[in-house]
BASE-90405 format. One record per residue (C-alpha): residue in three letters; x, z, y. Coordinates in steps of 0.1 Angstrom, whole numbers, padded with zeros to 4 digits, always signed. Each point is the difference from the previous one (the first is absolute). Layout:
<nodes>
alaXZY...
</nodes>
This chain:
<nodes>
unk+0239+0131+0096unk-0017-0017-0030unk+0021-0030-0013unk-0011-0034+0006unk-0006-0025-0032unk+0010-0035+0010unk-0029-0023-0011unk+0003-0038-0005unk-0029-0028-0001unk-0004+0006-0041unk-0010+0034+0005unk-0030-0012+0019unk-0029-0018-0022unk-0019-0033+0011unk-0031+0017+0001unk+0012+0026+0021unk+0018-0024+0025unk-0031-0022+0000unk-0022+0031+0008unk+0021+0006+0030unk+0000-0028+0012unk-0035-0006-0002unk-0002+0034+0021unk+0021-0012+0027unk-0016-0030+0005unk-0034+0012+0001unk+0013+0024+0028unk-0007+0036-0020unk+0038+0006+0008unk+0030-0016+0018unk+0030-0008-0022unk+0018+0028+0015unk-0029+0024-0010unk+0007-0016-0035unk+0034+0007+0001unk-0004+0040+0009unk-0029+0003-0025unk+0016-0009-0032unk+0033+0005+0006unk+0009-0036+0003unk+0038-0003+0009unk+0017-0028+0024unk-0018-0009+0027unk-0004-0035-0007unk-0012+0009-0039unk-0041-0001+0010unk+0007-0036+0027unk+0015-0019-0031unk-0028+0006-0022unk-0021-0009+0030unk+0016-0034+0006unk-0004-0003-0043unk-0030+0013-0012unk-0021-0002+0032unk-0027-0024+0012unk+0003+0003+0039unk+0026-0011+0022unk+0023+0027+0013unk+0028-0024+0020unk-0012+0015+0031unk+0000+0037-0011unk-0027+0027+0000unk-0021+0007+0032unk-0009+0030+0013unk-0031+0013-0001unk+0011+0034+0011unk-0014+0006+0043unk+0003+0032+0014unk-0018+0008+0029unk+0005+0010+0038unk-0003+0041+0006unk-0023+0010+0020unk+0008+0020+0033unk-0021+0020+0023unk+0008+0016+0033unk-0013+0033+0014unk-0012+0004+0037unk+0008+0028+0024unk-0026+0029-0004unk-0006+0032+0018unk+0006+0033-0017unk-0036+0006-0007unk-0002-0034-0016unk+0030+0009-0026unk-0014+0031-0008unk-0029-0015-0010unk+0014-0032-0015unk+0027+0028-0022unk-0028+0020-0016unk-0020-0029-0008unk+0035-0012-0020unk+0001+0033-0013unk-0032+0008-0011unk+0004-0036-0021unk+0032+0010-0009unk-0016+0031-0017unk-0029-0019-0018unk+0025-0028-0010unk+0021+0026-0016unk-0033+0015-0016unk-0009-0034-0015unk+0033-0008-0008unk+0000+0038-0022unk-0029-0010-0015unk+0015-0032-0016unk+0029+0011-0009unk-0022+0030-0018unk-0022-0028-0018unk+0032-0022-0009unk+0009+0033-0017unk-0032+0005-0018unk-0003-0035-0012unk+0034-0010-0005unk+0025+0030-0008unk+0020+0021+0016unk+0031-0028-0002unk-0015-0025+0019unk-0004+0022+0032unk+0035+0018-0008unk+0018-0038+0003unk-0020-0008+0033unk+0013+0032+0014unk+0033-0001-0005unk+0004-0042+0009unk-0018+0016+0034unk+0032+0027+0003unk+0025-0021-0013unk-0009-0034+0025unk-0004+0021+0027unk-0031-0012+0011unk-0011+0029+0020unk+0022+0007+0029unk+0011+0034+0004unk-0010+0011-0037unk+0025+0015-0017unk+0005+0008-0035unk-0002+0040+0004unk-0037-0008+0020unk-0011-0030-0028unk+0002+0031-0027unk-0016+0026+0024unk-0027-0022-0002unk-0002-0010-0033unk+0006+0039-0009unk+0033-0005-0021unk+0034+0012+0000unk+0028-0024+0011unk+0018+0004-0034unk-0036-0010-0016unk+0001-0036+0023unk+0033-0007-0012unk-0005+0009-0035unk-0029-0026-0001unk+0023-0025+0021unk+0023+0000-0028unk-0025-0001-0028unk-0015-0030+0018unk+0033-0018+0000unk+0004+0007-0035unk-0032-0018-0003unk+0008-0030+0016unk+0029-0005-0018unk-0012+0004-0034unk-0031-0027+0015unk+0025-0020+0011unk+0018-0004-0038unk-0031-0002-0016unk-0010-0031+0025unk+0025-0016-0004unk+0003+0003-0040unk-0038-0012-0001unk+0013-0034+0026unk+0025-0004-0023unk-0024-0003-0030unk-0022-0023+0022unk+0025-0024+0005unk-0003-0010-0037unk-0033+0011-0005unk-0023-0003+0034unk-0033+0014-0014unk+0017+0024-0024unk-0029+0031-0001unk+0006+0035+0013unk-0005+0016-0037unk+0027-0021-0012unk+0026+0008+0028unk-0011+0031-0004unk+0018+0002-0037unk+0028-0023+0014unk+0008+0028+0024unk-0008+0024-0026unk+0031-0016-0022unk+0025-0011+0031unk-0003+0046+0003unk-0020-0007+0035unk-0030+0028-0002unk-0029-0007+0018unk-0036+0008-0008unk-0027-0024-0005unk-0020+0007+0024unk+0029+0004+0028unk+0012-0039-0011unk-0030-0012+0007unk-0001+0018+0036unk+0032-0010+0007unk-0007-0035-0009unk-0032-0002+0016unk+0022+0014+0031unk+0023-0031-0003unk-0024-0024-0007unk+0006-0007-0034unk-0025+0006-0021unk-0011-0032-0015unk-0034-0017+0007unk-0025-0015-0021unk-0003-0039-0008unk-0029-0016-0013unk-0002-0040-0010unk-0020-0019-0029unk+0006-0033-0009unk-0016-0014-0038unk+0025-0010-0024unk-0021-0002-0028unk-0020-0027-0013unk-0019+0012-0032unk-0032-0023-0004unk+0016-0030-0022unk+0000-0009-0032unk+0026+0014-0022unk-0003+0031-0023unk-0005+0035+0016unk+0016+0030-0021unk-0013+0034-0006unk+0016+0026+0023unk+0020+0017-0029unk+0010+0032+0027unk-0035+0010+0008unk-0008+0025-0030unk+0029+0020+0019unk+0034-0018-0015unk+0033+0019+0015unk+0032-0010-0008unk+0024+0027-0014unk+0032-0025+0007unk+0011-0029+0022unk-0007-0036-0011unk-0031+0012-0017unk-0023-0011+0028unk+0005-0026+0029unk-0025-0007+0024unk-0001-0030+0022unk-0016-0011+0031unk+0009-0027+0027unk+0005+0008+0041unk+0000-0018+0028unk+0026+0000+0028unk-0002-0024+0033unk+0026-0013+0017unk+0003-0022+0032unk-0001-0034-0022unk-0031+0011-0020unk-0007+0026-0032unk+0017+0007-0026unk-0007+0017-0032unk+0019+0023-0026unk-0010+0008-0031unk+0012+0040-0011unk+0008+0012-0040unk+0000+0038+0002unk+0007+0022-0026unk-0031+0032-0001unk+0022+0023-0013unk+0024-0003+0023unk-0011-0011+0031unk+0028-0027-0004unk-0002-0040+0016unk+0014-0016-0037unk-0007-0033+0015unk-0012-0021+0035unk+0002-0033+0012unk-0016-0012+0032unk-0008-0042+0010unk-0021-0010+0025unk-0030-0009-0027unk-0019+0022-0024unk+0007-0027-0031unk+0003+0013-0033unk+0033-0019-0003unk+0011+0025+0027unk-0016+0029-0012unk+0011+0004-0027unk+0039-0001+0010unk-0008+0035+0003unk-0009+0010-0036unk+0029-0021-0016unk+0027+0017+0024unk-0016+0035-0012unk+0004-0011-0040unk+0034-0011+0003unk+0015+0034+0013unk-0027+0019-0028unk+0022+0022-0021unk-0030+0017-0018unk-0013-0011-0032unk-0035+0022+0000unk-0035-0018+0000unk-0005-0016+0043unk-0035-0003+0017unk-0001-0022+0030unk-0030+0014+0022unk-0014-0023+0031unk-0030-0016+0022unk-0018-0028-0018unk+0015-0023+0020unk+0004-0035-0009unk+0041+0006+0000unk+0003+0026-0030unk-0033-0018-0018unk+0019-0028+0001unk+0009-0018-0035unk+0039-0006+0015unk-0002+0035+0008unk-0018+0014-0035unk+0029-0020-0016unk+0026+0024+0012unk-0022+0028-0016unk-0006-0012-0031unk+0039-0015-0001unk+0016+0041+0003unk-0030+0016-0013unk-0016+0016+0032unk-0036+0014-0002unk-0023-0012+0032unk-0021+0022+0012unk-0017-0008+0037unk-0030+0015+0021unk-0032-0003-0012unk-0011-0006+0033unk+0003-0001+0040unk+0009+0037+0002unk+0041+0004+0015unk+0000+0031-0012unk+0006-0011-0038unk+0031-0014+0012unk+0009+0029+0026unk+0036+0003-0010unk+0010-0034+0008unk-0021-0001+0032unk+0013+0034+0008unk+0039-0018-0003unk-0017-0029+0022unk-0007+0024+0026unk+0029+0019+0002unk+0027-0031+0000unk-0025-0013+0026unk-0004+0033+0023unk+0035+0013-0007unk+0029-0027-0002unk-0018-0038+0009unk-0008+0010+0035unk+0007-0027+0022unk-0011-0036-0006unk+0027-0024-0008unk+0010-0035+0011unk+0001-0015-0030unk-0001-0003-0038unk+0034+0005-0001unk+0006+0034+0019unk-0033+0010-0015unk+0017-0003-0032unk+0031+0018+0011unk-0026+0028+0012unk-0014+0004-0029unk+0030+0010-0022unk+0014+0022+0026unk-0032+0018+0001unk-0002+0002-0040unk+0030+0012-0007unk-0010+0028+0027unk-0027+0011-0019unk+0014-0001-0035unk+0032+0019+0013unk-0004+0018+0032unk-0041+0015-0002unk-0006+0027-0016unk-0033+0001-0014unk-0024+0030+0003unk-0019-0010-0033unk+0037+0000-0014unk+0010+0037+0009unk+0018-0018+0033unk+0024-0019-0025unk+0001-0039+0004unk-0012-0025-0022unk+0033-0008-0011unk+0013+0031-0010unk-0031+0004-0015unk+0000-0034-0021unk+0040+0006-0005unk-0011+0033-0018unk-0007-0013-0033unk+0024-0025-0005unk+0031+0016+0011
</nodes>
């Protein structure tokens, strides 16, 4: 029996309690479902986040939904002999061409999807009994194997689900912190914790459990680049890469909605190391605001090589108050020389990931937003691995050179 690890509310992230709760109350599982699923301990855990974090009233309880129906029952009148003769090889003779068609799917099942598939049907079949009468002696005359064969695979199967089960649960545990955490990356996190897997087998297995992670799309324009103010050249577009950190920072600002309206935070990210230097999120796009960000990346700098700043042309980082900063600590500014996203990938690619990974759930205010957002950084500076990193995080990464 595998020892239990006692968990307590600060194991649990925001995001991840706000994305259950959000599932509850949209009725894709009951709290109890919740509770089984990630491994949620206490059985009041998944009600008290309910009554904190959710939007609907739960006073009276959850309803069922769940209605079984009535069986059905039929009864059988007297017949003469000749009747039942007649009525018994008309069962039989469907008997044989239901066993027939039956043959002939379990043959295609084995064609199209292996040998295993059909092997776990049949023993479930032996094991629950379902066929009266069938013994195990008759299940392997028919499926032209030795007893000590059927038992053999029995215990290979239970070795199976065991070594499932551990790797589940290692990948729910992951989750917790990290929801939308990819199946490459927790590939290499089982890879480390000595949990061996294949890739191809994760993937199966989490497809299996339903946790593969699906696709978000959303759009929303942040950037405001027909005004008046200077536009720089884009000083990364002859194909500039950065051999250190703090050598190149991109910027880019993000939207995130809450219940009380949108707010908007403004990302300094290092494009050597993948690393969030600096943020700062308000609920408006002002330079004032935006540039919070930039001055909280300077003062934790610790690099004295030559900076470029690469962004949009919007009216933020064309700014004068915002040029000041530049010329004040000697940053080069380089921006895109037009509408394309691509020549500002990096940053929108660290957009999308904070947005698709770790800010899942919309927030009730500016406040928890906030709160949100620095649980969710510090995630992906520490806790990510990165594949364009050689699966190391942008931390250890950034820590590298200046240890």
């Amino acid at each position: 029996m595998k020892p239990i690890t006692k968990r307590t509310q600060r194991d649990y992230s925001l995001a991840f309690k706000l994305q259950l709760v959000d599932q509850v109350e949209k009725g894709e599982i009951t709290y109890k479902q919740a509770q089984d699923r990630y491994g949620i301990q206490g059985c009041s855990t998944v009600l008290v986040w309910l009554r904190k974090h959710g939007r609907l009233d739960w006073s009276n309880g959850t309803p069922d939904t769940f209605y079984r129906g009535s069986a059905m029952t039929q009864s059988s009148e007297q017949q003469t002999p000749e009747q039942r003769i007649k009525i018994l090889e008309k069962e039989l003779e469907e008997a044989r061409l239901k066993s027939d068609f039956f043959e002939a799917v379990v043959k295609v099942m084995d064609r199209d999807f292996g040998g295993s598939f059909v092997k776990k049907a049949q023993s479930r079949v032996i094991k629950e009994k379902t066929v009266k009468n069938l013994t195990v002696t008759i299940a392997c005359r028919f499926m032209q194997i030795s007893r000590q064969a059927y038992y053999k695979r029995l215990d290979r199967t239970e070795e199976r689900k065991k070594a499932d089960s551990a790797i589940i649960d290692a990948v729910k545990s992951e989750r917790v912190l990290q929801p939308r955490l990819g199946g490459r990356k927790l590939h290499f996190i089982l890879k480390q914790k000595q949990m061996v897997i294949g890739r191809d087998r994760l993937f199966s297995l989490l497809k299996e459990h339903q946790l593969l992670v699906p696709n978000k799309r959303a759009y929303h324009r942040t950037t405001l680049s027909h005004h008046r103010f200077y536009r720089h050249p884009n000083l990364i577009k002859s194909g500039f890469i950065p051999t250190q950190p703090e050598q190149l920072w991109v910027a880019d600002i993000t939207y995130l909605s809450t219940h009380e309206g949108d707010t908007y935070l403004s990302l300094i990210t290092d494009a050597y190391s993948r690393k969030i230097v600096g943020y700062h999120l308000d609920n408006n796009m002002k330079t004032s605001s935006v540039k919070k960000s930039l001055v909280q990346a300077l003062k934790k700098r610790t690099s004295t090589t030559s900076l470029i700043h690469h962004s949009d042309r919007g009216i933020q980082y064309c700014s004068s108050e915002y040029q000041e900063i530049h010329k004040e600590h000697n940053i080069q500014c380089s921006m895109t020389d037009g509408y394309d996203c691509y020549q500002n990938a990096l940053a929108e690619r660290i957009n999308g990931i904070l947005k698709m990974e770790y800010l899942l759930i919309k927030p009730s205010n500016l406040e928890q937003t906030r709160k949100l957002v620095e649980e969710s950084i510090q995630l992906y500076n520490e806790k990510r691995p990165h594949l364009s990193l050689n699966y190391k995080t942008p931390d250890e990464v950034h820590r590298a050179f200046y240890a």
